[in-house]
C-alpha positions in Angstrom: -16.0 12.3 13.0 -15.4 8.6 13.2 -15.8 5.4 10.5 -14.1 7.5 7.8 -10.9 6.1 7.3 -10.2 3.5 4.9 -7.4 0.6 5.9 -5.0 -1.2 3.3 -2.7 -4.0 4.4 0.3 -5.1 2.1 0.8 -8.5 0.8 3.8 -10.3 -0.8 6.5 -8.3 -2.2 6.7 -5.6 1.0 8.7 -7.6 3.2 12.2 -6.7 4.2 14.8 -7.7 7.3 14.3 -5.9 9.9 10.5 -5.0 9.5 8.2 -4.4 12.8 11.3 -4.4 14.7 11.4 -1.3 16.1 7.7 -1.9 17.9 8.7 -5.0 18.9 11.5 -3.4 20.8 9.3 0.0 22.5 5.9 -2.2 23.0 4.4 -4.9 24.8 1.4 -5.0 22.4 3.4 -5.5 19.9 5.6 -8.4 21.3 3.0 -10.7 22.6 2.0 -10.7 18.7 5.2 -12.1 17.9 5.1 -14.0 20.3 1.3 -15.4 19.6 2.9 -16.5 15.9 5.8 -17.8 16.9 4.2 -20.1 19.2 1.3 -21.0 16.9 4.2 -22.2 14.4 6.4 -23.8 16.8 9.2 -21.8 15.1 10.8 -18.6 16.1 9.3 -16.2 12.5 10.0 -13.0 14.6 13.7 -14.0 14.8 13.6 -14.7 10.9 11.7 -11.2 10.6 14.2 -9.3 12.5 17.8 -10.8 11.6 16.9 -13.1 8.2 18.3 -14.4 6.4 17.0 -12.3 3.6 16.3 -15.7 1.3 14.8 -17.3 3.8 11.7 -14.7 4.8 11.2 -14.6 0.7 10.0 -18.0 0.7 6.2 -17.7 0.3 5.3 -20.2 3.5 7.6 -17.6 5.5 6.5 -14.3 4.0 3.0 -14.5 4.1 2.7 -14.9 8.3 5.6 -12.9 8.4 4.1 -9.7 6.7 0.8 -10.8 8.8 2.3 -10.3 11.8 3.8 -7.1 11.2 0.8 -5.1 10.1 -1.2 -6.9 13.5 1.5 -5.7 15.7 1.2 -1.9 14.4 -2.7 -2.7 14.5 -2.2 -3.8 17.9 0.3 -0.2 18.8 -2.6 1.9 17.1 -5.2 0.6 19.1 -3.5 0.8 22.5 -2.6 4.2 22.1 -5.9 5.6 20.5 -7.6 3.0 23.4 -9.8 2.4 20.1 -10.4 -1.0 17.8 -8.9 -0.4 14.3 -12.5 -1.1 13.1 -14.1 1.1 15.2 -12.4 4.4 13.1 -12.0 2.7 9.8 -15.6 2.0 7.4 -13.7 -0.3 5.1 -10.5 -2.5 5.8 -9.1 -4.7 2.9 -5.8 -6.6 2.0 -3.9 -6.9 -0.8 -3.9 -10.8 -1.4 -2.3 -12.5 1.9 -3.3 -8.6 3.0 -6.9 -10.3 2.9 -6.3 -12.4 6.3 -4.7 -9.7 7.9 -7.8 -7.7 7.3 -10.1 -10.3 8.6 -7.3 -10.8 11.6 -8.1 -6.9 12.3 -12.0 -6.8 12.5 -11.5 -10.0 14.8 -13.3 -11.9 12.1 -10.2 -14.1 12.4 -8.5 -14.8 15.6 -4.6 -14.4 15.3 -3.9 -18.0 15.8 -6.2 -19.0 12.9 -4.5 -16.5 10.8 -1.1 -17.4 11.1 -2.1 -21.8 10.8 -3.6 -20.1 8.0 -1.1 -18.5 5.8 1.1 -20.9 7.0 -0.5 -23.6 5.2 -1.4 -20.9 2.3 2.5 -20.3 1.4 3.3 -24.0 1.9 0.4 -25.2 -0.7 1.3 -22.4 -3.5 5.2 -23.1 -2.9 4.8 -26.4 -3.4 1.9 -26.5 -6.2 4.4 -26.4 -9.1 7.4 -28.0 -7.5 8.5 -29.5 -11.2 7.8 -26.6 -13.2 9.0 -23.7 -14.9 7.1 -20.5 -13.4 7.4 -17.1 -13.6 5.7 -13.7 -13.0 6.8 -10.2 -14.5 5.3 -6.9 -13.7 4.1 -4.7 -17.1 4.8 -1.7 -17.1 3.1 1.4 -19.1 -0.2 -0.6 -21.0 -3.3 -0.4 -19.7 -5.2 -3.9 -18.4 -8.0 -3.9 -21.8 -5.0 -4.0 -23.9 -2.9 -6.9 -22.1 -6.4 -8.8 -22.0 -6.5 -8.6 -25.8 -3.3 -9.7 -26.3 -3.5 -12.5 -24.2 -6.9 -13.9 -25.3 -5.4 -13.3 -29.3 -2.7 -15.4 -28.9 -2.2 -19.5 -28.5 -0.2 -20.5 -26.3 1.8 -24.0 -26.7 0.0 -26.9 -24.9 1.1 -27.0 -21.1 1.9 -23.4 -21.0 0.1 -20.7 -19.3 0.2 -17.1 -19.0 -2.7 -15.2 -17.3 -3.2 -11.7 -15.3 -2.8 -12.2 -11.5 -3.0 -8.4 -10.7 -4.7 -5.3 -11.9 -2.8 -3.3 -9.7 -3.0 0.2 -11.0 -3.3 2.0 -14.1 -0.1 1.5 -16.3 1.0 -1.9 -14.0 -0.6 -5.3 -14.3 1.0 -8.6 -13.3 1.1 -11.6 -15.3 1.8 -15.2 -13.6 2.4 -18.3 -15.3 4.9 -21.1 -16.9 8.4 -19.5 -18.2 7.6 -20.2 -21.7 3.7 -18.8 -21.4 4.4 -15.6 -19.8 8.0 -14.8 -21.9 5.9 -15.2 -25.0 3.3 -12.8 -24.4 5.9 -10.5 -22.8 7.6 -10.5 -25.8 4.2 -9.5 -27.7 3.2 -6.8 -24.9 6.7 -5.1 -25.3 6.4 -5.4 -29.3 2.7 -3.7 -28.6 4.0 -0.8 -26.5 4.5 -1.8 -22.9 7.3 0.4 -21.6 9.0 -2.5 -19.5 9.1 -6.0 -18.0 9.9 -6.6 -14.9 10.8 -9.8 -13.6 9.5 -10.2 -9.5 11.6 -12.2 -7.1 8.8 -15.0 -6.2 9.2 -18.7 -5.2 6.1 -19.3 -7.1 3.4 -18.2 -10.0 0.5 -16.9 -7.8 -2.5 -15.7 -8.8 -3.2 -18.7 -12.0 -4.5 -21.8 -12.3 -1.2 -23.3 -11.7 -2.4 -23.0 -7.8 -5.1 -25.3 -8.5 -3.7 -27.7 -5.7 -3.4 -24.6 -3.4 -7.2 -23.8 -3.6 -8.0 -27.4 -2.8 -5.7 -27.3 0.2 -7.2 -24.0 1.6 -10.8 -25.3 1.2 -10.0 -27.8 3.1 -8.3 -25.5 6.0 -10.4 -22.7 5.7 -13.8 -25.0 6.5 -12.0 -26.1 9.4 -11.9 -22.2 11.1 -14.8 -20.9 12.5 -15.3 -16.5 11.2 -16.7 -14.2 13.5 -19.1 -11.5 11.5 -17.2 -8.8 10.1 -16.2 -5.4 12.4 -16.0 -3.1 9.3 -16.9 -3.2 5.4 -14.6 -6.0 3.6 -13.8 -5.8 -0.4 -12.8 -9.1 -1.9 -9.8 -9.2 -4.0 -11.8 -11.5 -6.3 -15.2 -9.0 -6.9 -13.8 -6.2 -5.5 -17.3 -5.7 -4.1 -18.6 -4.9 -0.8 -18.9 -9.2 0.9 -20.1 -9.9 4.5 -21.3 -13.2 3.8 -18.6 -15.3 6.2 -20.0 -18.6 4.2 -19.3 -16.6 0.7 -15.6 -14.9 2.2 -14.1 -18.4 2.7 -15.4 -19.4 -0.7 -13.6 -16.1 -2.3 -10.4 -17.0 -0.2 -10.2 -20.4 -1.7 -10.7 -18.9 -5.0 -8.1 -16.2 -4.6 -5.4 -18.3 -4.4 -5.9 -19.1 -8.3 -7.8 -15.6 -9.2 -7.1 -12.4 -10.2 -6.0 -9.8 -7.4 -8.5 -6.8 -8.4 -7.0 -4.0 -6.9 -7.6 -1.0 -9.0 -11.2 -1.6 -8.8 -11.6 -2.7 -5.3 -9.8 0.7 -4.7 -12.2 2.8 -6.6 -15.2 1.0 -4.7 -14.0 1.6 -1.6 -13.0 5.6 -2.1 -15.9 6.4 -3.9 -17.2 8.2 -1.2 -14.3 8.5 1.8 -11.0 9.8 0.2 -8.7 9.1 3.4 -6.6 5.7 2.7 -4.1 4.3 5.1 -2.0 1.1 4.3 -0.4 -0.5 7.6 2.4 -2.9 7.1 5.7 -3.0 5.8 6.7 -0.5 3.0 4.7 1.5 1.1 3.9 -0.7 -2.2 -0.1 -0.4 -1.6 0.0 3.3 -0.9 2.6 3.8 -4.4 -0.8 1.9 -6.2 -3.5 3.8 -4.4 -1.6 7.0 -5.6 -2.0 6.1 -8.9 -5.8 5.0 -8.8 -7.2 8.1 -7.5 -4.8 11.5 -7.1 -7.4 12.9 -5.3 -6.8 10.3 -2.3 -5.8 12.0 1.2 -3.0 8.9 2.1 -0.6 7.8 4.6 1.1 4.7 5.4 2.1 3.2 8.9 5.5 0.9 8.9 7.0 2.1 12.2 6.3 4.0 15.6 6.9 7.7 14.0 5.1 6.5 11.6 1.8 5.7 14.4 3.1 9.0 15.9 2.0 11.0 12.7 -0.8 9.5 12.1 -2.4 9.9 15.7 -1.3 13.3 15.6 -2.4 14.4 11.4 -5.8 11.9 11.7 -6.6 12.9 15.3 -10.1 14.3 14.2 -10.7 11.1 12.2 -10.2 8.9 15.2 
């Protein structure tokens, strides 16, 4: 029973010290992925993965290959020991923002090297987008995404400021992204409205608005200068969260990501409308927390270390 299993990689907000080190250590496969980023950046990432500092793999131009490599190394792992492309046991593969080049990385739409370039530039552009500015993003807690868009939309905010929805991440949690002032003032509202709780993220920049206006521009620039391979699998797009294998129309949504809304709760209901089995790959489990709340009726797992690949080869063999 193959092309049944659906594949999730993380993106910003999953990484930790210490991540992928354990399959660095116990595999080859894994290594010369390191290794393949670490030379494409001229810069030793898997020794800032391993051993941090802590506030230095949180910068966004760090994190994003970072996390990247990670998820391509236990892709990697999984595919020597099951002697079988991810793509070639999964229908659908998606990402979860920078999760997006990872998934194109796995279906070889992507070659590694153009991946890591990639989100290299990607962090450095949205990092340095609102340099001079205020920014902030809070996750809200307990109010459903109709009500935060009414809120929003019914209130002015002061000239300059800007508050917008970056992620429909579940039911009950959607992230807002903006200036200070902008997104403090409709916090203020939501909580007044009902929202259970606020929470501030720890993120060098607002993504996910049109504050990254300057980051679009950069990756449409980059992005036309990679050549994509036709997709392996089926791809969602965090922007239509619709089926896309148009590689002309892909780079266009990429470009527009950077400033769009992330729309995961219904790019997860497209893609388990008809296979239930959901595996995130990566560091932590944030995605497969999410899915869990989308659809109860999910079969799930997630991959972060070698028992972890042990499991799943051993629980999914008959998917595989």
């Amino acid at each position: 029973m193959s092309k049944k299993i659906i594949v999730v990689f993380p993106g910003q907000g999953s990484q930790k010290v210490g991540m992928g080190y354990d399959i660095f250590k116990n595999h080859q496969v894994a290594r010369e992925v390191f290794e393949e980023v670490d030379d494409t950046l001229n810069f030793k990432l898997s020794k800032l993965i391993f051993e941090g500092p802590e506030d230095e793999l949180t910068l966004t131009k760090n994190t994003q290959p970072s996390l990247m490599a990670v998820s391509l190394a236990l892709v990697r792992v999984i595919e020597y020991e099951t002697r079988k492309k991810i793509f070639q046991f999964s229908e659908t593969i998606l990402g979860h923002s920078l999760g997006e080049y990872t998934a194109l990385c796995s279906m070889n739409s992507i070659n590694l090297s153009d991946t890591t370039a990639l989100l290299k530039i990607r962090g450095e552009s949205m990092q340095n987008s609102v340099k001079d500015i205020q920014t902030k993003m809070i996750a809200v807690i307990g109010m459903e995404i109709d009500k935060v868009e009414e809120i929003i939309e019914e209130n002015e905010l002061n000239d300059g400021e800007v508050c917008e929805i970056a992620n429909d991440n579940c039911p009950g949690q959607v992230i807002l992204s903006g200036t200070e002032e902008g997104v403090d003032f409709i916090g203020d509202l939501l909580k007044k409205s009902g929202a259970k709780s606020l929470i501030n993220l720890n993120v060098s920049a607002p993504f996910h608005c049109s504050l990254m206006k300057d980051a679009s521009l950069k990756m449409n620039e980059s992005l036309g200068l990679v050549e994509f391979k036709n997709l392996e699998a089926k791809f969602i797009s965090n922007v239509t969260a619709n089926f896309e294998n148009d590689l002309n129309k892909i780079k266009e949504l990429l470009v527009k990501q950077v400033s769009a809304r992330v729309r995961w709760r219904e790019s997860i209901i497209k893609a388990t409308k008809e296979n239930k089995i959901i595996i995130e790959i990566g560091s932590g489990k944030v995605l497969t927390g999410l899915n869990k709340r989308i659809n109860k009726n999910l079969e799930i797992d997630n991959i972060s270390d070698s028992n972890d690949i042990d499991s799943f080869l051993k629980n999914f063999r008959d998917f595989i």
